[in-house]
N, C-alpha and C positions, 0 to 999 in steps of 0.2 A: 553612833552610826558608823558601819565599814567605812574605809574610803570609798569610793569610785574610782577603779582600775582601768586606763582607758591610754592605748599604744598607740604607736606609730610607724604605720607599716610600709610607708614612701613618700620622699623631701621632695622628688619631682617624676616627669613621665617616666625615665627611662632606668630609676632604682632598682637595686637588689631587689630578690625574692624573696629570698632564702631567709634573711632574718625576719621579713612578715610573718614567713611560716614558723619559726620559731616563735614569738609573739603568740599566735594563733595555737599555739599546739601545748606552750606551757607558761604564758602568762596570767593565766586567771582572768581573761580582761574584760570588764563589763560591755566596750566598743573596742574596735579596732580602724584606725583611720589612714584612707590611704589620700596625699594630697598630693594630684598628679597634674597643677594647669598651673602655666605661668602665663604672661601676660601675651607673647605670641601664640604661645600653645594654642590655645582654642582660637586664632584665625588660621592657623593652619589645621584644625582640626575641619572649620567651614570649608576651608579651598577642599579638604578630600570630600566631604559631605557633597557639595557643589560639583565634583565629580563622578561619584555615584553616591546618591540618596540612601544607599542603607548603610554605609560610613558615617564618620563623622566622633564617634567615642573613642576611646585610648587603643589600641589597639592590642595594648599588654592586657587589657581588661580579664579576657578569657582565664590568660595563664595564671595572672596574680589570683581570683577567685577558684581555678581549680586546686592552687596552693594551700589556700585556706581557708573554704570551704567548709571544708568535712569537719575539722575540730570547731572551726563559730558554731556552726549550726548544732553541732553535736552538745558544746558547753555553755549555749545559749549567749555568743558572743553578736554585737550587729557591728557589724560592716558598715562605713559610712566612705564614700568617696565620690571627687569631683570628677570623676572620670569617664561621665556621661559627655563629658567636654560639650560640643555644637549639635548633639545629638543625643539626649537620655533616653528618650525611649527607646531608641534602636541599644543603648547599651542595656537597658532592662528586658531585653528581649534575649541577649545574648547573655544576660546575666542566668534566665531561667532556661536558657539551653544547658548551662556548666552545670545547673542543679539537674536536668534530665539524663547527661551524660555519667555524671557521677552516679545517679540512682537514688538521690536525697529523700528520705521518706516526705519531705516539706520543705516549702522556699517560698518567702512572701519578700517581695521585693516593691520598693515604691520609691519612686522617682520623681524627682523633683524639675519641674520644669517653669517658665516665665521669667525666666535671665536674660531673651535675647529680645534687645530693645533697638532692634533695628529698624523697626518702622515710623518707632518714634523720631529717632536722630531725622531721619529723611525730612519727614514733616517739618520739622522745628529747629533743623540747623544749630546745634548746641556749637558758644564757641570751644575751642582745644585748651587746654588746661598744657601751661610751659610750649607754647609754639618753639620751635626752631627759626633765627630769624632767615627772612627769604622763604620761609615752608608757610605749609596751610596751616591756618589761623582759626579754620571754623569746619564743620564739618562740609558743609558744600564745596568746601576748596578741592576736595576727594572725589567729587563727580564719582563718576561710575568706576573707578578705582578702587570706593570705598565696598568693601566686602563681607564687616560683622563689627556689631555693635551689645555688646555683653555689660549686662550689670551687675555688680556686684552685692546677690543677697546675701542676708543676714542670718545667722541662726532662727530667727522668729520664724520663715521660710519655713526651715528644717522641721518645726517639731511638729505640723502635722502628720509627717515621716514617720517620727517617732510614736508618738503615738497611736498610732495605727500598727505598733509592736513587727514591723518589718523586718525580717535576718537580712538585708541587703537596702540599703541609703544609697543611692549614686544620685549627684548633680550636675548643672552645668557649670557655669560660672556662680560663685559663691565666696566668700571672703574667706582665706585661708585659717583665721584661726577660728571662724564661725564652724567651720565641719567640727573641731572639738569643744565648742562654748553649749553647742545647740543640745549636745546629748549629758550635760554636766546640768543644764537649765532643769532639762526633761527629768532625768533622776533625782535631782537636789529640791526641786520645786520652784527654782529663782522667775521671780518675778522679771517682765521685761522691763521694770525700770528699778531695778536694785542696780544702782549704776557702780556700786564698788561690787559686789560680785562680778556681776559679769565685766566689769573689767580687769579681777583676776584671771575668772575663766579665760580669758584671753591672753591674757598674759601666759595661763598654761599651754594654749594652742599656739602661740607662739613661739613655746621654749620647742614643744614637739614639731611643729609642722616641718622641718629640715628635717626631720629623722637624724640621721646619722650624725650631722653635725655637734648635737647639741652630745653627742658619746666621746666628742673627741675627734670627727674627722675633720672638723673645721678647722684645729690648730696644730694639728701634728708638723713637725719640723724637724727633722732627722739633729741629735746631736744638742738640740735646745730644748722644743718638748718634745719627748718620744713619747709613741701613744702605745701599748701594747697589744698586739691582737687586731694591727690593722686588717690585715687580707679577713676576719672575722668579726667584722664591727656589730655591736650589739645597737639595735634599732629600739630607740627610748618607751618608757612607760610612765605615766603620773599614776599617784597615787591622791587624790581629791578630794579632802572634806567637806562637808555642809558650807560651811563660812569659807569654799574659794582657797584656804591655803594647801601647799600641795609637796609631795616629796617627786624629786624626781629620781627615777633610777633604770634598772635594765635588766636583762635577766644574769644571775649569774653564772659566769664560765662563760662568756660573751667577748670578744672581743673589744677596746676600745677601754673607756673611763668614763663618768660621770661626776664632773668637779664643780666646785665655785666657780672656777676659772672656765669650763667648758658652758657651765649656764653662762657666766656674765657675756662672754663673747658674743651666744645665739643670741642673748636681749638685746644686744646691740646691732643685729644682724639687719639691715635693710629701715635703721628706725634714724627718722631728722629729728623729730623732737620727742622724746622720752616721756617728757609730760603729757603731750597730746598726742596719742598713736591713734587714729583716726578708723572707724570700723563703725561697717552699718549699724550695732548692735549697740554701740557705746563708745565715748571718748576714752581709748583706756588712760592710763596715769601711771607708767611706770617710775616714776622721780623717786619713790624711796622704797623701791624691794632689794628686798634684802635674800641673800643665800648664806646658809650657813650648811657646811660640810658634816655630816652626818659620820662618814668612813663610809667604805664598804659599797662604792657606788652609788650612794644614797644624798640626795642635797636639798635642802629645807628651803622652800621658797615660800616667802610669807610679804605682806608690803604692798599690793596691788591694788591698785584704786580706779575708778571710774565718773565719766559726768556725760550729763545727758547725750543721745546719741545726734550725730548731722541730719540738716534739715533733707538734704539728699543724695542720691548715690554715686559712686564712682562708675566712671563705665569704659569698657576696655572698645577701642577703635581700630579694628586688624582693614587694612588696606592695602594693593598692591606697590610695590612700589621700585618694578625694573626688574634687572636681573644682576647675579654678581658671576663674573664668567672669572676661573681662578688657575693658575699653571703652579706646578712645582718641582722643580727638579736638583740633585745633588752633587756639590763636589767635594773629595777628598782627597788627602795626600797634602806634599808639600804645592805651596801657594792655591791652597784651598779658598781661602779668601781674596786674593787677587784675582783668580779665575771667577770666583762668583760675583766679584761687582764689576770686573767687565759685562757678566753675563747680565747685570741689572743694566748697564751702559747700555747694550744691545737691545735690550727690551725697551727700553726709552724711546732709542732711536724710531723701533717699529712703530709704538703707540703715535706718535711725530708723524711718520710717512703713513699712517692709517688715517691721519685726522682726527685720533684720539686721546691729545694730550691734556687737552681739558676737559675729560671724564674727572670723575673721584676715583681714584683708583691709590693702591700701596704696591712698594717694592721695596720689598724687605729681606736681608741677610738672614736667616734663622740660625740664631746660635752666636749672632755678633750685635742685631740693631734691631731684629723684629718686636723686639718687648718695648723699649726706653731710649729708641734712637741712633744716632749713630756718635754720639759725646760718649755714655759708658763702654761703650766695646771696643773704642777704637786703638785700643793696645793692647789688645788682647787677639792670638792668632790662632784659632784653632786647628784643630787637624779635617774637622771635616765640618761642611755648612751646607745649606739649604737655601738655593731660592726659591724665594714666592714671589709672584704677580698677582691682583687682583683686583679687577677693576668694575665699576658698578656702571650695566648697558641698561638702553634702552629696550634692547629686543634681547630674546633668546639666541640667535643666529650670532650675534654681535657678541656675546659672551663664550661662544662656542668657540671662535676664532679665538680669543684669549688664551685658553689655554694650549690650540694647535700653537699658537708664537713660541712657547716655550717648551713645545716640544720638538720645535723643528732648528734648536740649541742643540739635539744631538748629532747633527752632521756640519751645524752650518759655526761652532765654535760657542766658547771658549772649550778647548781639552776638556774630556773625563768625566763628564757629565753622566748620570744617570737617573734611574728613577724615577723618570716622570710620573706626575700624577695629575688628572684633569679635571674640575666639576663645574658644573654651570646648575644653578640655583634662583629659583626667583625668590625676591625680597618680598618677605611678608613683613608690612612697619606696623608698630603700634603706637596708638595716640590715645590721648584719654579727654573725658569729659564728663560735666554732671548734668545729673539726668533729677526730673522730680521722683521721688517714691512712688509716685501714681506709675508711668511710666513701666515700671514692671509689674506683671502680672503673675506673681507666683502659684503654682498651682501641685497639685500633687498627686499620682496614677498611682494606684497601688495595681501590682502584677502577682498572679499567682502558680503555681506546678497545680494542674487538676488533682483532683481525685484518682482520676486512670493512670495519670504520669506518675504522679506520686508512688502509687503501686508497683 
């Protein structure tokens, strides 16, 4: 049997284009997957939805699907992405506007919906999973703070999607490597409980889901590893057998590499235990995969194991939580750094006579201590630095005043100051928690282009 060809066309919201559409245009690819929600993502996706109700989904949504569009549909490619975020159907709606605007002879799009488990958490008060000490412990400690409550489904989810032969998959909350296990299940046949398949399959949604990273931009390092063809990084491909093992690689004349060394890093990327990577669909088991370098961009992933899946779900808890009100301003020239930590002395002082010295807040040199302190920098003098202030308010108004402090450094001292910069931002926090399987109600709308539109 062929493999199953199956890319990756975005590692978060705000990725490239350009190489989805390459992907899209000349990878043969049976799916293409775009995975756009991190764990704040979709509560601030709800705060914009919360502000007007036909929000709420990625807002790149349109452009990325006018991008690649015309060659899926045209090479009978499906699109799968989470990027319905707090809102699918409003993104399947806009999904079949891009296929009206383009002129798509056909566009079946189905959406995937019953990730958001906010009704539940209310009722049932799930405790938080790793509290912060002194923070909320349980979900009621978020009173009316609390904002969105997302579960994370499973592939299983997905393959009504699939099956229902859809050119367009978008979801809301869903497990990152599940948007590429779910269409690997569907084509290969895998059972939901062949727990060593689909704990390869996952292990493949894993190596892809960063996109770019797993090419080389994850380790590039001027001078140690040079990656080539960074400004034109080649956005990854598997290539998928029946039995789960898999090549990985990219198109060629792409910018970037595909190594041993670039897979082992992504395996390693966000995983505490190797053996047990935890996922609706399956416990996967990466403790003895193996890659072996093929040349030519190509690397052999074979090794991937799996054990029965968790009795329940992981669920993402976006909450309000303050504001972060931030100033910035620069000095250069000789005693660039003496004029900027007076300028942090002065900023001290303020927060003091505001009555705001015990906020949380940083003051940081940029360029001498804002990364690791003020032990590594402190012999070292640069020509020119950066301060920052930023401190975490109560209210909006109280953040706003933050960064007038450090603007009002340009007349009231140290010398030579410039560049101010101001943002006031509220804090969207995230917390987690588990939820029963019952709990979510997944469900699935398939969307259609009429007949007239189609015309």
């Amino acid at each position: 049997m062929n493999p199953y060809r199956i890319g990756s066309g975005a590692g978060y919201a705000g990725d490239r284009i350009d190489p989805a559409q390459a992907l899209a245009e000349h990878g043969r690819l049976h799916a293409l997957v775009f995975e756009c929600l991190a764990e704040r993502t979709i509560a601030l996706a709800q705060l914009r939805r919360s502000r007007d109700p036909s929000q709420g989904y990625d807002p790149l949504l349109p452009e990325r699907l006018r991008a690649v569009l015309p060659a899926c549909v045209r090479q009978g490619t499906t699109v799968i992405s989470n990027m319905g975020a707090a809102h699918p159907l409003a993104a399947g709606q806009a999904a079949l506007a891009v296929g009206r605007e383009l002129g798509l002879p056909r566009l079946a799009v189905a959406v995937l919906t019953g990730d958001d488990v906010l009704p539940w958490v209310r009722r049932h008060n799930p405790a938080l999973l790793d509290p912060a000490p002194g923070g909320p412990t349980c979900a009621a400690d978020l009173g009316d703070r609390l904002l969105s409550a997302n579960a994370y489904l499973g592939a299983d989810a997905l393959l009504p999607a699939l099956a229902m032969g859809a050119d367009v998959v978008l979801t809301g909350r869903v497990a990152d490597p599940a948007l590429f296990l779910a269409p690997l299940m569907h084509h290969h046949g895998w059972a939901a409980d062949d727990w060593p398949r689909l704990g390869r399959g996952v292990l493949v949604g894993h190596l892809l889901e960063c996109a770019g990273q797993v090419s080389g931009g994850y380790i590039a390092e001027p001078g140690r590893l040079d990656i080539p063809g960074l400004a034109d990084l080649g956005f990854p491909l598997a290539e998928v057998q029946a039995d789960g093992s898999a090549v990985i690689t990219k198109l060629p004349g792409t910018g970037g590499c595909v190594t041993r060394l670039t897979c082992t890093a992504q395996l390693l990327y966000e995983i505490e235990d190797p053996a047990r990577y935890l996922q609706p669909d399956v416990v996967a088991d990466f403790a003895r995969v193996q890659f072996a370098d093929l040349g030519g961009d190509r690397v052999q992933v074979q090794g991937g194991h799996g054990h029965p899946r968790p009795d329940q779900l992981k669920a993402t808890l976006g909450y309000r939580d303050g504001w972060i009100g931030e100033g910035q301003i620069s000095y250069a020239g000789p005693g660039a750094v003496a004029r900027g930590r007076l300028a942090l002395q002065l900023l001290q002082h303020r927060l003091d006579r505001l009555g705001w010295a015990g906020l949380e807040h940083r003051a940081d040199l940029i360029g001498v201590d804002a990364m690791h302190g003020p032990g590594l920098g402190a012999d070292r003098a640069p020509y020119e630095v950066r301060v920052r202030l930023a401190v975490r308010c109560t209210t909006q108004a109280q953040a706003e005043r933050v960064g007038q402090e450090v603007e009002a450094l340009y007349l009231n001292g140290p010398a030579g100051g410039g560049g101010v910069t101001q943002s006031v931002r509220e804090v969207i926090a995230a917390a987690s928690a588990l939820v029963p399987r019952a709990a979510a109600q997944p469900a699935v709308t398939r969307m259609d282009l009429s007949p007239h539109e189609a015309a």
